[in-house]
N, C-alpha and C positions, 0 to 999 in steps of 0.2 A: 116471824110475822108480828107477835108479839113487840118486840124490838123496834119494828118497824114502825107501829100505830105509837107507841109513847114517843117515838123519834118524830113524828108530823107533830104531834100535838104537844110538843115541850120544847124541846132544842129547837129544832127545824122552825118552828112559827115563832119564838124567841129572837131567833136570827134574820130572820125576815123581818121582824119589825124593825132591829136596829138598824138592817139594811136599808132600809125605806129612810130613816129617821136620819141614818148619814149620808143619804145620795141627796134629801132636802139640803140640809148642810152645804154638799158642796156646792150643788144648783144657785143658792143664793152668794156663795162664796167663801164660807168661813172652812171650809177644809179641803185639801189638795188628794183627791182622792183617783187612783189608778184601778182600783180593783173594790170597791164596794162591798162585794160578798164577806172576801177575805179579811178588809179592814173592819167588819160586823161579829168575824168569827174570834180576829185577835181580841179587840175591845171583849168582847164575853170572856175569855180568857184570859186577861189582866186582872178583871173583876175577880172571878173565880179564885183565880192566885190557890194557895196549897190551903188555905181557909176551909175550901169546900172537901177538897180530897181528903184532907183529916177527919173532916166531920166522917165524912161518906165512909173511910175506913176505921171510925168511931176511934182513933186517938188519940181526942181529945175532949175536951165539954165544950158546952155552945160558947163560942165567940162573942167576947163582949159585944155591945155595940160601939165602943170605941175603934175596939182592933176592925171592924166592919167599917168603920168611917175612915179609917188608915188606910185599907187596905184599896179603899174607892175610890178617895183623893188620890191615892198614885198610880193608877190605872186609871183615873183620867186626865189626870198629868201627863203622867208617861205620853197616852195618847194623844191631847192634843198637841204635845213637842211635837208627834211624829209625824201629825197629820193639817197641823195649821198652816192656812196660809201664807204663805210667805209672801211679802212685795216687791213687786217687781222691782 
């Protein structure tokens, strides 16, 4: 249960927002999107990169914020190669 209430209140409303913020996106036009949820869930997931799981298994000390700006700009690179519009 435990699990459950930080899972609504951290990840789960996290994901929703970006959810919302890329189906705007596509609605206007700027990304080609088939599955919303899941493109909400990779995009957190690029972000995150092995950055957080190092922290999280303390491997390492906190992350510049350079290597934070590295690791942002190519998860959202990455992303929007995967998800921009393409013209007809």
């Amino acid at each position: 249960m435990l699990g459950e209430v930080f899972w609504r209140a951290g990840p789960e409303r996290e994901r929703v927002q970006i959810e919302g913020f890329l189906r705007r996106a596509a609605a206007a036009g700027a990304l080609t999107l088939t599955d919303p949820r899941r493109a909400a869930e990779q995009f957190v997931s690029l972000v995150r990169a092995d950055v957080q799981l190092r922290q999280l298994l303390r491997l390492q000390t906190e992350p510049s914020d350079r290597e934070i700006e590295i690791v942002v700009e190519g998860a959202v690179g990455t992303f929007i190669r995967a998800f921009q519009r393409r013209p007809d």
